[in-house]
C-alpha positions as CSV (number, residue, x, y, z in Angstrom):
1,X,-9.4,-15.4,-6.3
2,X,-8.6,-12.5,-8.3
3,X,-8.2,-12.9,-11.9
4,X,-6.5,-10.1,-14.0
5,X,-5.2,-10.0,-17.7
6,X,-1.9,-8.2,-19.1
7,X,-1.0,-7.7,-22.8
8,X,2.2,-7.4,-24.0
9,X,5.3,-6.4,-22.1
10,X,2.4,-5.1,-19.4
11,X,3.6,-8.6,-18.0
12,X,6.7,-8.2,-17.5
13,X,6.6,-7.9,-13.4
14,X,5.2,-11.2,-13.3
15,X,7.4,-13.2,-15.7
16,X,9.5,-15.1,-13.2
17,X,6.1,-15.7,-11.4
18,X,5.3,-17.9,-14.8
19,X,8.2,-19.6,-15.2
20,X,8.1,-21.0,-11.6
21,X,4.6,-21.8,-12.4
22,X,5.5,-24.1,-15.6
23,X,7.9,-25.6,-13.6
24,X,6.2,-26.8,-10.7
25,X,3.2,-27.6,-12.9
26,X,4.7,-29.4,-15.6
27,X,6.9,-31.0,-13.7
28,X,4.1,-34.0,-13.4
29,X,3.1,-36.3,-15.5
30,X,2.2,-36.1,-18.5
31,X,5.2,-33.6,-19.3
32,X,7.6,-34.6,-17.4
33,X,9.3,-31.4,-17.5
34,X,12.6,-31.0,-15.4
35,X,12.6,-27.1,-15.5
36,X,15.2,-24.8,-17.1
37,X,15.2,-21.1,-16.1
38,X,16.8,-20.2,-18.9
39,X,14.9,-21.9,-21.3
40,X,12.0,-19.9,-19.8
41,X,13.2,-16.8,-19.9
42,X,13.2,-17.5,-24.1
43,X,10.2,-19.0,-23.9
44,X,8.6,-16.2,-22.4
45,X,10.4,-13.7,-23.8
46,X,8.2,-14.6,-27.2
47,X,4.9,-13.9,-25.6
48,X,6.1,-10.4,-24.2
49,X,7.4,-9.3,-27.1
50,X,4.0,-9.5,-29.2
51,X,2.0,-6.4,-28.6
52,X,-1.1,-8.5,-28.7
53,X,0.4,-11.8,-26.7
54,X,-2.6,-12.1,-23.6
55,X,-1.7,-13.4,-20.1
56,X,-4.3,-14.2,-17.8
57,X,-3.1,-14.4,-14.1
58,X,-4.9,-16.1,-11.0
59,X,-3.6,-14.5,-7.8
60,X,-4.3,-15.5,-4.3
61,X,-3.9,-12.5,-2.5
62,X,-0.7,-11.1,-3.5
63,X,0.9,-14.7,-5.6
64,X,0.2,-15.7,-8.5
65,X,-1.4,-19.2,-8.4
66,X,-2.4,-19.6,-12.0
67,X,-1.2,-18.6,-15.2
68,X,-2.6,-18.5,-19.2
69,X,-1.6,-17.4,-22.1
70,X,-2.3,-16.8,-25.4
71,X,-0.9,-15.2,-29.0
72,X,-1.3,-14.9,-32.5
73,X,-0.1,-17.6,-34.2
74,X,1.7,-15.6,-36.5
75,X,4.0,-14.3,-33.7
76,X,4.5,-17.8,-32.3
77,X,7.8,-19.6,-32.9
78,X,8.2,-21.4,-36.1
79,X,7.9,-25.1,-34.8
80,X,4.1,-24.0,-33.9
81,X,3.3,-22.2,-37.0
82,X,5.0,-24.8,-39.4
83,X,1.9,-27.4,-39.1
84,X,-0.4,-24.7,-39.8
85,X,1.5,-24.2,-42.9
86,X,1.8,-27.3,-44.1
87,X,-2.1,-27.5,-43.7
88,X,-2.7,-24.4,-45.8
89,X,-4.0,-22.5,-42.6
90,X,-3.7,-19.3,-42.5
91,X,-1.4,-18.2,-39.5
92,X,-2.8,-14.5,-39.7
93,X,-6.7,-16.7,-39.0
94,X,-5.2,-18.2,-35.8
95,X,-4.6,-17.0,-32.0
96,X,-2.8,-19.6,-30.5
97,X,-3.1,-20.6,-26.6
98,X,0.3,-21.3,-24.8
99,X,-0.7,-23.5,-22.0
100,X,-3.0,-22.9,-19.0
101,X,-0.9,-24.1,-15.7
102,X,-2.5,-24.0,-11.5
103,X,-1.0,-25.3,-8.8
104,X,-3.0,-28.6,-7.3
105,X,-4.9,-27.0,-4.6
106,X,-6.2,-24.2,-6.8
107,X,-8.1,-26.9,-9.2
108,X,-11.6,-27.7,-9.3
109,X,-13.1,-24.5,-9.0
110,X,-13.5,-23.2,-12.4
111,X,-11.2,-21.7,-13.1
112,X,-9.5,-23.8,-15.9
113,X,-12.6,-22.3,-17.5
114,X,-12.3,-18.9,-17.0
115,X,-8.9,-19.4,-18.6
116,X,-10.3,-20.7,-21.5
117,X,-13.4,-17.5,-21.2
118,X,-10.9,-15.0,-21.3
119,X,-8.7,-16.5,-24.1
120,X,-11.1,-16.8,-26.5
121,X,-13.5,-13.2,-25.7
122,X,-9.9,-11.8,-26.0
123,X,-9.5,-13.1,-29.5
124,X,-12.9,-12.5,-30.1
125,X,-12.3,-9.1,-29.2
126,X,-9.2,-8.4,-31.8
127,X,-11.8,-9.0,-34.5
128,X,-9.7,-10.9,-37.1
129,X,-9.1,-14.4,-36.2
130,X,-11.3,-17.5,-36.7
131,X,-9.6,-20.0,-35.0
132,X,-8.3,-20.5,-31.6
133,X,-5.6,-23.9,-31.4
134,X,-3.3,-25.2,-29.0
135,X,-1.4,-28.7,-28.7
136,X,-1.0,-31.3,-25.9
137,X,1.9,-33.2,-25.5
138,X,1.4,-37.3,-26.5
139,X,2.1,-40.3,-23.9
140,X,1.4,-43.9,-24.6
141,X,-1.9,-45.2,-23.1
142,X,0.7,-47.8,-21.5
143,X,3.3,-45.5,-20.1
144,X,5.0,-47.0,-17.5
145,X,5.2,-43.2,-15.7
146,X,1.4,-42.8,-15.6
147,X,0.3,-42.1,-12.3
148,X,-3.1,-44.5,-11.5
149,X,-5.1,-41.5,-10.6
150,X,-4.0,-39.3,-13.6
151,X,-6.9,-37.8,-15.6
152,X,-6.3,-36.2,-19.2
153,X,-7.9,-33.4,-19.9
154,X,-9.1,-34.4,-23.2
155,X,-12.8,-34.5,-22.2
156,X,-12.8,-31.2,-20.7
157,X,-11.2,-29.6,-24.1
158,X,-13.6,-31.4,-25.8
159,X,-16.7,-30.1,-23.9
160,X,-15.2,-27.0,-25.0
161,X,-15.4,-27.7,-28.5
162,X,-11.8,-28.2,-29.3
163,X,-10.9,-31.4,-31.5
164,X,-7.8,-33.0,-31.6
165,X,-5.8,-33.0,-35.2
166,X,-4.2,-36.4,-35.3
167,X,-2.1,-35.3,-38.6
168,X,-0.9,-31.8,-36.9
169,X,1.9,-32.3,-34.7
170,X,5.1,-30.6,-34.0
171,X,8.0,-31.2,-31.7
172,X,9.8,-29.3,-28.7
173,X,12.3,-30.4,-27.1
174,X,12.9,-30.4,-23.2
175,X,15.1,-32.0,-20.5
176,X,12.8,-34.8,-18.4
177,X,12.9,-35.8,-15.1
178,X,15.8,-38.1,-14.0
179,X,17.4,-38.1,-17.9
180,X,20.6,-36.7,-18.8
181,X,20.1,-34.7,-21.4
182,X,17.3,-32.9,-23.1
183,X,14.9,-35.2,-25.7
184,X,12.6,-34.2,-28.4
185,X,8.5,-34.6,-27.9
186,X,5.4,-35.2,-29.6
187,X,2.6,-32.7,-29.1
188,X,-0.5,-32.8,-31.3
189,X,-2.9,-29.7,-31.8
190,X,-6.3,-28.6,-30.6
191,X,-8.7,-26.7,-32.9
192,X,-11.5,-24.8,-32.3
193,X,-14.0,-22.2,-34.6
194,X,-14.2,-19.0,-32.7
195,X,-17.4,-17.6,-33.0
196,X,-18.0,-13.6,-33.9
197,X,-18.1,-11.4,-31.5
């Protein structure tokens, strides 16, 4: 595996290599996500427009298996900053982490990890943020769409030191699997201290 990182619009070449990514990945459970192109090219198109936005990429060879990113919160859209807000937090203190998506065969091996590494030394690295946050989508324990074997990775965050805000939340919308029309979600945030460098 061969992990690389890009900043900015340095990305760009790989941008449809994302969004196919987030669509195959989130397409399971607990997102749900029926894929839009076009909602992510916009999507995307915040990330490399911020000079200091972070991709990490995972490539087998020549394809890209993996993908991460991050920003700074105060170049995120304003659905993820309002919460922060609200809380008296200041955005400027914050790089944010987009998501962390890898295709099935590619888990296991530490690299969800090495995401996580390379996020946070990055921020580390820009010298002016404390705090590194992300948010999770939120599914009923008794969802009726909740595969058997499905595992949250709430213990693995945790491990990590992030801990779940239950009174920070914000919501996106996006078009499930099998609905008609697109429906607004629930996703709650992560928090973490980042250390000095």
């Amino acid at each position: 595996m061969d992990i690389r990182r890009f900043t900015g619009d340095a990305v760009a070449p790989y941008l449809d290599d994302v969004a196919r990514l987030r669509i195959a990945v989130f397409r399971a459970f607990p997102y749900l996500y029926d894929g839009d192109v076009g909602y992510e090219a916009g999507y995307l198109a915040t990330y490399s427009r911020s000079p200091e936005s972070l991709f990490v990429l995972a490539f087998d060879g020549a394809r890209v298996v993996g993908a991460s990113t991050g920003i700074p919160l105060a170049d995120e859209t304003a659905a993820f900053r309002q919460p922060f807000a609200e809380r008296g937090i200041a955005l400027e203190r914050v790089f944010y982490f987009g998501e962390s998506v890898l295709l099935p065969d590619y888990r296991g091996h530490g690299i969800g990890h090495r995401f996580f590494d390379e996020r946070e030394a990055y921020a580390r690295r820009l010298g002016r943020f404390d705090t590194t946050a992300f948010c999770a989508v939120v599914r009923a324990e008794d969802d009726p769409r909740r595969p058997p074997d499905y595992r949250p990775n709430d213990v693995f965050w945790a491990k990590r030191g992030y801990v779940r805000q239950a009174d920070m939340q914000c919501t996106i919308e996006w078009k499930e699997v099998g609905a008609d029309a697109p429906n607004l979600h629930r996703l709650a945030f992560w928090l973490r201290p980042l250390e000095a460098a």
